[in-house]
N, C-alpha and C positions, 0 to 999 in steps of 0.2 A: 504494500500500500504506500504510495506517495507522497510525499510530503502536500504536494497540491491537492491532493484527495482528501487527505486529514484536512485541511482548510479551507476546503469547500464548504465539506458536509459538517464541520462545528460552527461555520457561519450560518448556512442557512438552514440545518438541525433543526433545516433549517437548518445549527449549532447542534446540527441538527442531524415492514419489515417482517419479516415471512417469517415463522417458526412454528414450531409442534406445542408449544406453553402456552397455554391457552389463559384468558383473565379469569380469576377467580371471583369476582364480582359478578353476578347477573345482568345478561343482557339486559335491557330496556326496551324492547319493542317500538315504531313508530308506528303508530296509528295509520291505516289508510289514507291517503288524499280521496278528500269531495271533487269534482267537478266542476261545482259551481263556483263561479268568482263572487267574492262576497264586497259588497258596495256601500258596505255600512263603516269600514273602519278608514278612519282619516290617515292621511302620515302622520301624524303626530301621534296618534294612537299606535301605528303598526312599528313605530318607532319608539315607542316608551313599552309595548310588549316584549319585544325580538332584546330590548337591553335586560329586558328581568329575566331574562334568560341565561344571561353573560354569568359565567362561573364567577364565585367569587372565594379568594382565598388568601391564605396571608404567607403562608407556604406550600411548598409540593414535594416529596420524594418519591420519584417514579425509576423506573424502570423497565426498558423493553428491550427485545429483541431483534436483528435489524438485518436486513439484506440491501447494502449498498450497490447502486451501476453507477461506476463514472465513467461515463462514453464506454460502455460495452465492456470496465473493469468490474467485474463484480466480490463483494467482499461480506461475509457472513459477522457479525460483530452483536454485543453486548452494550448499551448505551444507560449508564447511571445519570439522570438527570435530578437537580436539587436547586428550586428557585424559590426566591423571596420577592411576593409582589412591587413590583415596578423599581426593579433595586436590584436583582443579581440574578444571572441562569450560571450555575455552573452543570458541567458534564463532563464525565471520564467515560473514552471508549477501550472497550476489553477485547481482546479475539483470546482464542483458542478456551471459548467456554468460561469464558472469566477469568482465568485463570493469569491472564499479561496485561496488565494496562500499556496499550500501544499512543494514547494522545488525553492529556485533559485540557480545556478550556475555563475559562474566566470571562465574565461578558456581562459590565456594566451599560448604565446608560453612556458613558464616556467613552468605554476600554474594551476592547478585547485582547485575551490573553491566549497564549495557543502552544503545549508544550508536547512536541513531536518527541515522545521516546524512542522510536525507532530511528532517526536521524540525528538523537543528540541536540535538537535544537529547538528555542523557541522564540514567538513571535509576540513583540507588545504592541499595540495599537490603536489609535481613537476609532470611534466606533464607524468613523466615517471609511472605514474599511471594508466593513459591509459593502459599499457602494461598489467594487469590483466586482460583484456578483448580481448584484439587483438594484434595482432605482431607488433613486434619494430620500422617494419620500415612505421608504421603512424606516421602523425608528426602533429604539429597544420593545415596546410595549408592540410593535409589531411583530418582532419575534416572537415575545411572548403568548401573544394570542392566537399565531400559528403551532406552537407547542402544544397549546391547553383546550385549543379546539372553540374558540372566542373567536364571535363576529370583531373582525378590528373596528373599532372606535369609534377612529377619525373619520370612518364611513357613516356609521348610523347618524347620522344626520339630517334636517330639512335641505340639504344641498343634493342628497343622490334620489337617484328613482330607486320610487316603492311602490310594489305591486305584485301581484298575485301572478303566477303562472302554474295550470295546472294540479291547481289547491296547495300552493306551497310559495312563501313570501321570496323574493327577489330583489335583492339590493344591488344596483349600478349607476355609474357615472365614470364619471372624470377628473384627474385632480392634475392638476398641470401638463407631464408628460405622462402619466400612468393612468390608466385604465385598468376600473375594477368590476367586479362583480361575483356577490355572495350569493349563494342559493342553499335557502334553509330547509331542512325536514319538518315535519308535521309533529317533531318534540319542541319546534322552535329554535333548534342548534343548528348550526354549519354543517350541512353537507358537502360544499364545495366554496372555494376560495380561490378566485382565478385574478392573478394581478399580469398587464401585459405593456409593455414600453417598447414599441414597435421602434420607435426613433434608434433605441438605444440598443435593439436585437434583445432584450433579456424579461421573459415570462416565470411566472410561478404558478404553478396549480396543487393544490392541496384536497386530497378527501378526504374526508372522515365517518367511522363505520364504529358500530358495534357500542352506543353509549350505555353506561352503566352509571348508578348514581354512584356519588359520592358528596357525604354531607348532602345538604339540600339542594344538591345542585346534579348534574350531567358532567360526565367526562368521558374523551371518546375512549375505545378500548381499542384502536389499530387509526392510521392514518398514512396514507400515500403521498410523498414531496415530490411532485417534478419540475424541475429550475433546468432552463435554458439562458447561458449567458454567451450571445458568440456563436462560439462552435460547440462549448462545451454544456453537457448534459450530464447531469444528478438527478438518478431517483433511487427514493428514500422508501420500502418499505418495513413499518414502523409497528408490530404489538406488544400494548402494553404487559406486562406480567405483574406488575407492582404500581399500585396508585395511591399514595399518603399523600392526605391532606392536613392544611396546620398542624404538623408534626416536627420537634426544633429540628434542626437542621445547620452544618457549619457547612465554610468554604473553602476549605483547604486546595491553597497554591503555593507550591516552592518549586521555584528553578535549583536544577541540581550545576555546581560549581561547574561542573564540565562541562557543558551545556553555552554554544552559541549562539546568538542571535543570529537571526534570519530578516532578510529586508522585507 
């Protein structure tokens, strides 16, 4: 595995998957779609429902099992993810059954942090590094919401179209160079999350399947990432095995003395 592989997939892990471990959580069923379009709810309403939906947590320790492609490399891996709302995602990837941590990450609203075991070397950097892989206008809280399975934000707004398609809500617009659009299930949560910056050659699409509760809320239990930047293509699939909510949680980062930086 590559050092540009490792820092693809911890950027947009997103930071960021096929297996036999199935959640231990029960499914959660979605309801059938109606038919009919319903003419009664305002945006303002379809947009104060779809947000009471939005997880809410103050930590997470998760765990899945992941089957990376990068451009036709494919790598089987273990991904420890530990985040603290709007403040810190860390993750350490493991191959050979957990057993090697081959890369962990650090990833503030500021910073990202990137230590390639297998290369001896690591990466510091403002978050605006992101931006080598996908357009400007993700932010940290965008990452996060593509991890947790959260309609992003900066979207629910009176600014994007809102509407029904097919008995199930649909969020799209426009935000300077990117182009979005969410399309929700009949639990109210993110089925699909498609961001595209045609100018700039670099797309993102996100699924999400299999939600199970946690606390009062949904979390999904598998989710698919596919990121085109260029030439190059990541996908991510992602099941969960392990889903804690506000449970404490540290963030352990130490560069080891031998250990170079990387530009």
């Amino acid at each position: 595995m590559k050092r540009n592989i490792l820092n693809s997939v911890l950027v947009l892990g997103a930071v960021i998957f096929v297996s036999a471990c199935k959640p231990k959580k029960e499914i959660v069923v979605a309801p059938p779609t109606k038919t009919e379009t319903k003419t009664d709810n305002s945006k303002t309403e379809a947009l104060t429902l779809l947000n009471s939906k939005q997880l809410k947590f103050n930590t997470l320790s998760l765990k899945a099992k992941a089957t990376l492609d990068i451009s036709g490399d494919a790598n089987e891996v273990t991904m420890n993810f530990r985040m603290k709302d709007k403040e810190t995602i860390w993750v350490s990837i493991t191959a050979l059954g957990g057993m090697a941590e081959v890369a962990r990450a650090l990833i503030t609203p500021d910073s990202i942090k990137i230590i390639n075991r297998l290369k001896s070397v690591y990466v510091s950097k403002p978050f605006s590094y992101v931006y080598n892989f996908t357009n400007k206008q993700v932010n940290f809280n965008t990452l996060q919401a593509i991890l947790t399975g959260n309609a992003m934000g900066e979207f629910l707004t009176p600014q994007s179209n809102v509407k029904q398609e097919n008995g199930v809500w649909v969020v799209s617009g426009s935000k300077q160079e990117l182009d979005y659009r969410m399309l929700f299930n009949t639990l109210l949560k993110v089925a699909e999350t498609n961001l595209n910056d045609s100018k700039n050659g670099q797309a993102l699409k996100v699924a999400y399947t299999d939600y199970q509760k946690l606390d009062e809320s949904l979390f999904p239990g598998a989710l698919n990432i596919n990121t085109l930047s260029g030439a190059k293509k990541i996908n991510i699939d992602m099941q969960f095995v392990k889903i804690d909510g506000n449970v404490p949680v540290d963030f352990p980062f130490s560069v080891p003395k031998r250990f170079t930086q990387a530009n």
